[in-house]
Kinemage of the C-alpha trace (Angstrom):
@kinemage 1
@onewidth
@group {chain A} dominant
@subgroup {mainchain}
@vectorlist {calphas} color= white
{ca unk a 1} P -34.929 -6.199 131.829
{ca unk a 2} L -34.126 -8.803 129.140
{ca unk a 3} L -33.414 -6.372 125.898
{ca unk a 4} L -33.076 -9.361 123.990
{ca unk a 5} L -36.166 -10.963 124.115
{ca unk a 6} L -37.043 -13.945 126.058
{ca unk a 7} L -35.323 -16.802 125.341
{ca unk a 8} L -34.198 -16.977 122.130
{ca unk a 9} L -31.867 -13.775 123.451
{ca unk a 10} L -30.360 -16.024 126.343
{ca unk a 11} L -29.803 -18.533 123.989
{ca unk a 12} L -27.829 -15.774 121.966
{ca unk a 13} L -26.280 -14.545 124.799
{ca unk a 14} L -24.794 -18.128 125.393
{ca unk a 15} L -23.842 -18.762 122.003
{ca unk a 16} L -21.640 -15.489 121.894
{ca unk a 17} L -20.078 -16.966 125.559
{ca unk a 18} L -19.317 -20.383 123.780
{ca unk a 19} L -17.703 -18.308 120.643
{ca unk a 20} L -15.700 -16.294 123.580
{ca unk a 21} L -13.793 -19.243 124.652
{ca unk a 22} L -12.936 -20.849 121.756
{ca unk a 23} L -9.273 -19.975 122.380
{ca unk a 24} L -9.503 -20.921 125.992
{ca unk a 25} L -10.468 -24.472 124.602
{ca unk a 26} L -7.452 -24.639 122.061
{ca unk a 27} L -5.226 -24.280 124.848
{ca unk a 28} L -6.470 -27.532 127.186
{ca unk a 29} L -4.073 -30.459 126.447
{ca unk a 30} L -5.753 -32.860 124.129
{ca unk a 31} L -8.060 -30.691 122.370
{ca unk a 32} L -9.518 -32.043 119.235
{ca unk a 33} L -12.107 -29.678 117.842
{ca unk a 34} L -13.742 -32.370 115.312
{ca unk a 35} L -14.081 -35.033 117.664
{ca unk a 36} L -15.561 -32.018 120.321
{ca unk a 37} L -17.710 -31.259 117.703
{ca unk a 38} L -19.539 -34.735 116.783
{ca unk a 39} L -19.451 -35.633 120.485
{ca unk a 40} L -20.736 -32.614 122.351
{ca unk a 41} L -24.513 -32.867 123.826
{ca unk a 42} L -24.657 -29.372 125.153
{ca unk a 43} L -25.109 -26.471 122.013
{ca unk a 44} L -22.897 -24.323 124.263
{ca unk a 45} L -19.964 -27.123 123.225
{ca unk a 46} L -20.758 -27.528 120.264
{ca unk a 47} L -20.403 -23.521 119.445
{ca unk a 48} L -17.215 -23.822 120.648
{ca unk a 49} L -15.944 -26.519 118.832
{ca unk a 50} L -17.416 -25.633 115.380
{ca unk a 51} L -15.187 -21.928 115.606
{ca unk a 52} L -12.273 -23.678 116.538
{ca unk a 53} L -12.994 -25.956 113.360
{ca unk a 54} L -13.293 -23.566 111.539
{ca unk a 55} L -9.905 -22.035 113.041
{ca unk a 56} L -7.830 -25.283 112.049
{ca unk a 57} L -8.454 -23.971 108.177
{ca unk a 58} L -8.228 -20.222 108.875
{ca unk a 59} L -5.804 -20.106 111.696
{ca unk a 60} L -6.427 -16.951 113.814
{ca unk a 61} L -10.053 -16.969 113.118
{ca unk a 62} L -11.122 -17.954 116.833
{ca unk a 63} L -8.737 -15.156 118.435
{ca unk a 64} L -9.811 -12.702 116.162
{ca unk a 65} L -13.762 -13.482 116.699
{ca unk a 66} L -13.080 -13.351 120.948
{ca unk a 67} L -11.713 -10.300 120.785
{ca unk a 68} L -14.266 -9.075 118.683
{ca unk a 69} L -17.050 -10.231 121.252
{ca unk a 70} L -15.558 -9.095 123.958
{ca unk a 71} L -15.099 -5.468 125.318
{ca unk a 72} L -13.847 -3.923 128.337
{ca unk a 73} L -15.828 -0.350 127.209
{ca unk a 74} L -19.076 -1.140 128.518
{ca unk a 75} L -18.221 -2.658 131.480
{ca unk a 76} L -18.949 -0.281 134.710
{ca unk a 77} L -15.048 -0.794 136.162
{ca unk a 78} L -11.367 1.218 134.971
{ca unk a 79} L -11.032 -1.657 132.728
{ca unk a 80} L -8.331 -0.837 129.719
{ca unk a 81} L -8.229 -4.411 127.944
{ca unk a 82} L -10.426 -7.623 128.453
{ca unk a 83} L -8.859 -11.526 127.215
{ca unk a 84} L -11.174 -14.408 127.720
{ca unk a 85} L -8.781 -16.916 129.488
{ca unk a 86} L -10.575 -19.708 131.155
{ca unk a 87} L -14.076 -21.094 131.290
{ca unk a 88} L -15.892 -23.867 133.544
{ca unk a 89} L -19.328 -25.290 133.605
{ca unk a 90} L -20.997 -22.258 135.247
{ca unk a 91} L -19.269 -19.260 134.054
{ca unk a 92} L -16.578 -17.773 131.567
{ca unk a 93} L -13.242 -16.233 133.175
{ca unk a 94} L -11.908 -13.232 131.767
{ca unk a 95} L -8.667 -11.279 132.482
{ca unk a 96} L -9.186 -7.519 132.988
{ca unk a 97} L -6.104 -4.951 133.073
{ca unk a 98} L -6.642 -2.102 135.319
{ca unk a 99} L -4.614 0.714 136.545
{ca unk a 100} L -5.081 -1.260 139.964
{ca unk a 101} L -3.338 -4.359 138.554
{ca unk a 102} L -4.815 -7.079 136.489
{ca unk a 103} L -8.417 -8.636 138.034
{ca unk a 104} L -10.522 -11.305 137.167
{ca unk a 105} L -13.989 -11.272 135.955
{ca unk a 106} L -16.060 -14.573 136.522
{ca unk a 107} L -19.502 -13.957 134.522
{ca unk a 108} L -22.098 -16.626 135.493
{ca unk a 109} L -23.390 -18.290 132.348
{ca unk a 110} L -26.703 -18.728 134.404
{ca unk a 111} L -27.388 -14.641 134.233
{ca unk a 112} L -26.873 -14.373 130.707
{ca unk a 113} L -30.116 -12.601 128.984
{ca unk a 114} L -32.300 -13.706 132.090
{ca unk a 115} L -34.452 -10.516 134.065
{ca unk a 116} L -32.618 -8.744 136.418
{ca unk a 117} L -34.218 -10.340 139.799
{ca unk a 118} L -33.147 -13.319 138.408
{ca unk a 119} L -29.488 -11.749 137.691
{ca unk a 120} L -29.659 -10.636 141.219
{ca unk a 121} L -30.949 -14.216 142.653
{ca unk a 122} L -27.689 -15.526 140.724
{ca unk a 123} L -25.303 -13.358 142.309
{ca unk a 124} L -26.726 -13.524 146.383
{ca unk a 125} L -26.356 -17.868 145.832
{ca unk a 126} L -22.852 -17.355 144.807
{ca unk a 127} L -22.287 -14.641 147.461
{ca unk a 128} L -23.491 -16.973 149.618
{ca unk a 129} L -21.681 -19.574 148.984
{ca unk a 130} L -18.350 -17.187 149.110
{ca unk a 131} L -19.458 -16.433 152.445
{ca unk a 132} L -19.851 -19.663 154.219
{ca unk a 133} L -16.408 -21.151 152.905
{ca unk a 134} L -14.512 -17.562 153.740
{ca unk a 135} L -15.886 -18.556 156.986
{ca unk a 136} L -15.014 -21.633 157.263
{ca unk a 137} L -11.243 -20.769 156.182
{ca unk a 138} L -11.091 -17.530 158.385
{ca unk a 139} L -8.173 -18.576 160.090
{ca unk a 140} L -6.157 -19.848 156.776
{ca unk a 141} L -5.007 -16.357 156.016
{ca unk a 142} L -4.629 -15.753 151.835
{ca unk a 143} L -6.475 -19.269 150.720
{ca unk a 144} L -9.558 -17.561 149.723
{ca unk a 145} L -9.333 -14.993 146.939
{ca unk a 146} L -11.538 -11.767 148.005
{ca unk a 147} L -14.609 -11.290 145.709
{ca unk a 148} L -16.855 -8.730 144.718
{ca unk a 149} L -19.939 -9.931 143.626
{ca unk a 150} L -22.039 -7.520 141.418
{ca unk a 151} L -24.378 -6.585 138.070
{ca unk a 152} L -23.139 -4.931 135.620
{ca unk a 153} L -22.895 -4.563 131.511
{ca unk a 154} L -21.426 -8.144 130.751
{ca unk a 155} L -18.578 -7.846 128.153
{ca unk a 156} L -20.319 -9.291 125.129
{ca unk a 157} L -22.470 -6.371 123.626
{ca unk a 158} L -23.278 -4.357 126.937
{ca unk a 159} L -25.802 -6.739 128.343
{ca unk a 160} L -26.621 -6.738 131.749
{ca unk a 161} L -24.581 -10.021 133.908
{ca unk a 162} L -24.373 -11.668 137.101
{ca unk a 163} L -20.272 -12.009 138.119
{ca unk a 164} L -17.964 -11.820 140.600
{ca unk a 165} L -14.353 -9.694 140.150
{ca unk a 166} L -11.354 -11.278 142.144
{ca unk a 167} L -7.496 -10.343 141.671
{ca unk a 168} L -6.457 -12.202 138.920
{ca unk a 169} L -3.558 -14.868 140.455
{ca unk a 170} L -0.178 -14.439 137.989
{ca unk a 171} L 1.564 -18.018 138.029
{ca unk a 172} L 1.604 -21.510 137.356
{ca unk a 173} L -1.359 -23.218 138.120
{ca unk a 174} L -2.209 -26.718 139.406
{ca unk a 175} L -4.755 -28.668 140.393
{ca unk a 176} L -3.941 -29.756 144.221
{ca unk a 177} L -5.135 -33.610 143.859
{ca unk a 178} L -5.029 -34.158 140.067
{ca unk a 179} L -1.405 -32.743 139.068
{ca unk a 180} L 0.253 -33.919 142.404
{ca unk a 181} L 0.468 -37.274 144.089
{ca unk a 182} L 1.039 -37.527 148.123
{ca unk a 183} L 5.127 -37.849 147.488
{ca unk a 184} L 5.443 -34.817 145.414
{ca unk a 185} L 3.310 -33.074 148.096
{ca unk a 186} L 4.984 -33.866 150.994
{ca unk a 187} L 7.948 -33.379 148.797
{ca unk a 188} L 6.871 -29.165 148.458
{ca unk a 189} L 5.419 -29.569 152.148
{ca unk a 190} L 9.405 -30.103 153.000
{ca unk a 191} L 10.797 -27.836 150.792
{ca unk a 192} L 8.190 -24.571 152.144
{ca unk a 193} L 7.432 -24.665 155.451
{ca unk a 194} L 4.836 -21.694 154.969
{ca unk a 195} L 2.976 -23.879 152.356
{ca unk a 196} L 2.877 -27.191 155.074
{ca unk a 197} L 1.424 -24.623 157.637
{ca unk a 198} L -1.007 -23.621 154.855
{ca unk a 199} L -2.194 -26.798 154.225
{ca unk a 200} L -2.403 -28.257 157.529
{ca unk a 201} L -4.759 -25.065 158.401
{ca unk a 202} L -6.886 -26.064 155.036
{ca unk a 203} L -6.794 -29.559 155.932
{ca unk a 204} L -7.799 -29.300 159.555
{ca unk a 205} L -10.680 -27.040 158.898
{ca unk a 206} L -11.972 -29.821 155.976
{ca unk a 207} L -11.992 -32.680 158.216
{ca unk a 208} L -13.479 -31.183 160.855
{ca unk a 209} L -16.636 -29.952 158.639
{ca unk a 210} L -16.332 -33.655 157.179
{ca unk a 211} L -17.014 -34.956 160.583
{ca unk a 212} L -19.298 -33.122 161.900
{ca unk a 213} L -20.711 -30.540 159.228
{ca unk a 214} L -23.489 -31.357 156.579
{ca unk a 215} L -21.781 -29.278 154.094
{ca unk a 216} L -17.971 -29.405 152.605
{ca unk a 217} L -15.845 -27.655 150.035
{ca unk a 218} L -16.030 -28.961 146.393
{ca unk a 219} L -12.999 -30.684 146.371
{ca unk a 220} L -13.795 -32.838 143.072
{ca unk a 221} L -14.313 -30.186 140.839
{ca unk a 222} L -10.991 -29.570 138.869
{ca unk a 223} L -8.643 -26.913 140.313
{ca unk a 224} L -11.456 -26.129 142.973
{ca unk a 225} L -8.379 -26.520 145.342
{ca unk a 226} L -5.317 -25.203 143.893
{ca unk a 227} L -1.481 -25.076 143.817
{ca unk a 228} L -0.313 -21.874 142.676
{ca unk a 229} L 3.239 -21.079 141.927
{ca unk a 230} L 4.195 -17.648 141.471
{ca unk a 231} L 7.448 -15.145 141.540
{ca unk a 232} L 9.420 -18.681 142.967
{ca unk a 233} L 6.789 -18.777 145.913
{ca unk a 234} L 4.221 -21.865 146.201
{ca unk a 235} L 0.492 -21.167 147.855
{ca unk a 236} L -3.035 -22.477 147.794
{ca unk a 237} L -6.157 -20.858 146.564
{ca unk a 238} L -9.801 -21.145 145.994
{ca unk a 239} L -11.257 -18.819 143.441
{ca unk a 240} L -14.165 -20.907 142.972
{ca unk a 241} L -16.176 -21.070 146.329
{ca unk a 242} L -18.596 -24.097 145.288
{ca unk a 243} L -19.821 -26.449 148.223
{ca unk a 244} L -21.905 -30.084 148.507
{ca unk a 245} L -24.723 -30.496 151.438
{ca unk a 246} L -23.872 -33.512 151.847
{ca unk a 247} L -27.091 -35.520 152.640
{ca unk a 248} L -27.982 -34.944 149.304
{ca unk a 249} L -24.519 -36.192 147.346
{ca unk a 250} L -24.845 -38.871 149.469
{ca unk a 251} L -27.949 -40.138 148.323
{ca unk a 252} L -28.510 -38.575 144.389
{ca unk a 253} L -24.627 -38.853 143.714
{ca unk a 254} L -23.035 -41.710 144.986
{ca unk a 255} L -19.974 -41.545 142.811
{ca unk a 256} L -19.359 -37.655 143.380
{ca unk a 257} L -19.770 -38.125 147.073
{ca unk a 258} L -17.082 -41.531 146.985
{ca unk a 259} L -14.997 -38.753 145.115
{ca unk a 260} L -15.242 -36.277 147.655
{ca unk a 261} L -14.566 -38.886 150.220
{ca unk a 262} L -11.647 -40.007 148.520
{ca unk a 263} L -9.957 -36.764 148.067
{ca unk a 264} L -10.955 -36.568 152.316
{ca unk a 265} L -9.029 -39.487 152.265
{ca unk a 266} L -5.662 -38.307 151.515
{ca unk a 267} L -6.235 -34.864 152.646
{ca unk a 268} L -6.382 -37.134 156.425
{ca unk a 269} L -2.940 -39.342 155.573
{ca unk a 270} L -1.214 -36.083 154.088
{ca unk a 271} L -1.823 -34.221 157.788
{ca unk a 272} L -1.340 -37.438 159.557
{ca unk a 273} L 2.329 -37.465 157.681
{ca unk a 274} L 2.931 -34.028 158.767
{ca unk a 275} L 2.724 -34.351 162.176
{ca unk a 276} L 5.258 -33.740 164.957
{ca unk a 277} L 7.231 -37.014 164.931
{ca unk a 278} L 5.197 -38.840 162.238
């Protein structure tokens, strides 16, 4: 049930999110709130920009307004402290601290103040979707990051959300194809035998639903693959299980799906180079 009311409460709902990440934002390289401000088309932007404005002339201000939004008490889990720490265009990332460890917890901005079937609808696509590509990658042991897909009371005010709770992955950070070029790569694949094997799995799985699939891993969408580096150990991940059917790229988004076939591109010489006697 929608306690807010319709849509002016989603609209709410998503203009507390866009207040939640404010910090997030400050800490992308380049960020230049005024400029985010008188540019942005979406109002879930420009929320976001105005507080960290506003944050420039009262430093703190944006901190001290997330953490006032957002509470681990009325979420449904042994949560002790919540920190918004990353957001994307469907959903806001926060880190949760738990006597189990620190987790994730990926709310989907699509859920916010909608019914609950509708909540519910949101979660089974994503479940979905975390289903076919753990599938696909069955036999790439520790690339996908188990989820738990659930409802529960969202951390801004207690109202009702659509997310999915991972472990939350210490570390650096990278994105696969954007932060590394093919000689760095096979620079690491040299250096960490257990990360070449890794990849060729990933890799060999990918090409083979290129060729013969209709679907295939996001691989344009920033970090979608990624490099992380933790505790002087290098793996890959996916946290973010998003996928194109690709009859449909093909033809209503030409320049995503020459991405994608890029990024297939030197996913195909990278293998190729790390082959026996290559």
């Amino acid at each position: 049930m929608d306690r807010l009311g319709g849509g002016m409460g989603e609209l709410w709902l998503r203009c507390l999110d866009a207040a939640v990440t404010a910090p997030a934002r400050q800490r992308r390289p380049g960020a230049r709130p005024l400029r985010e401000l008188l540019r942005a088309r979406r109002s879930f932007d420009r929320v976001a920009a105005a507080v960290n404005v506003v944050d420039r002339l009262l430093p703190g201000t944006a901190s001290a307004l997330a953490r006032r939004l957002a509470d681990s008490a009325p979420l449904a889990l042994a949560a002790t402290a919540i920190e918004a720490v990353d957001f994307g265009s469907g959903g806001t990332v926060f880190r949760l601290e738990t006597p189990a460890g620190p987790h994730a917890l990926k709310v989907f901005r699509r859920s916010l103040g909608r019914p609950l079937a509708e909540q519910r609808a949101v979660a089974a696509y994503y479940a979905d979707r975390y289903r076919t590509v753990s599938g696909w990658y069955q036999g790439v042991p520790g690339l996908v990051a188990p989820s738990a897909f659930l409802i529960l009371p969202g951390p801004i005010q207690g109202h009702p959300v659509a997310a999915v709770v991972q472990p939350f992955l210490e570390g650096r950070k990278r994105c696969f194809f954007a932060d590394l070029d093919a000689a760095r790569a096979l620079e690491l694949f040299s250096e960490d035998p257990s990360l070449a094997k890794q990849f060729q799995g990933f890799a060999a799985a990918t090409l083979e639903l290129w060729k013969k699939a209709e679907r295939c891993l996001d691989l344009v969408g920033h970090e979608n693959l990624m490099l992380l580096e933790a505790r002087g150990r290098q793996r890959l991940a996916i946290v973010d299980c998003g996928l194109f059917e690709l009859p449909v790229i093909r033809q209503q988004a030409p320049a995503r799906y020459k991405a994608l076939g890029e990024r297939i591109g030197r996913l195909e010489a990278l293998l190729a180079r790390l082959a026996p006697g290559a």
